[in-house]
C-alpha positions, 0 to 999 in steps of 0.5 A: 764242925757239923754238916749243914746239910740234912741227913738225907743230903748228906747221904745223896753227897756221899751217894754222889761221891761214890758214884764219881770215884768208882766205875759204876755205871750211872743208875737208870730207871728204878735206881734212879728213883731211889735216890733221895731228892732234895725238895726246895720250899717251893716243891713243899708248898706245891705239893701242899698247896695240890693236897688242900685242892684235892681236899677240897675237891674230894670232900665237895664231890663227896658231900654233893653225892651225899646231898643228891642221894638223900634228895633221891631217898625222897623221890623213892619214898614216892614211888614206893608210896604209889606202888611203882605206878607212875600215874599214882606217883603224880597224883600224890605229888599233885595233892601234895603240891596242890594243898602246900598251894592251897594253905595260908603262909603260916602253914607252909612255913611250918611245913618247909621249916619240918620239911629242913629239920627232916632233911637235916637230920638224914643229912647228918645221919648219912655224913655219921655213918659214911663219914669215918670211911671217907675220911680213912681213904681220903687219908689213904689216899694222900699217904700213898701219894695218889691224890693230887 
């Protein structure tokens, strides 16, 4: 009749039944955490259930710096247009700011709507180009058994 048990529980019972009918001593610290263990379901599902978080959480962070890194490419764009010089830095954001006020409401849909497409395509650049590296160490990462 074939073991019921799995092949790793089949060799924790007979690692289990050497260890009663001989006299070595019981396996302590490193030895001990080399035994095989027999997950239940609900360990699984745990253990799952903790990946997807730390997904989930990982690639949020991820793409919040990404977001907040792009938006800091603008307010650089403006400092170096004004040549480090906080006065001119104000004085572009002011025009900028005055005639955006100033313009009808077809123009300034116009300008937010260039104003997305510009941002989205940087966006979509920069996720490009990181990208493959996070997903290779997110992957690293929960192989090791580092994540959650």
């Amino acid at each position: 009749m074939p073991s019921l048990l799995s092949k790793d529980a089949r060799g924790h019972a007979r690692l289990v039944d050497e260890l009663r009918t001989t006299t070595y001593p019981v396996p302590t610290g490193e030895a001990w955490d080399a035994l095989p263990t027999l997950q239940t379901p609900a360990d699984r599902r745990r253990g799952a259930l903790a990946d997807v978080a730390y997904i989930v959480l990982t690639t949020t962070g991820w793409l919040a710096g990404n977001l907040l890194g792009i938006l800091g490419c603008v307010v650089a764009m403006f400092i170096v247009i004004s040549h480090g010089h906080v006065d001119t830095f104000f004085l572009h954001l002011d025009n900028l700011a005055s005639r955006y006020n100033a313009a009808d409401l077809g123009r300034r849909a116009t300008f937010e709507h260039q104003l997305v497409q510009v941002f989205v395509v940087f966006l979509v650049l920069t996720l490009a180009v990181r990208g493959p590296v996070f997903v290779s160490r997110l992957r690293r990462t929960l192989r090791e058994g580092q994540g959650a």
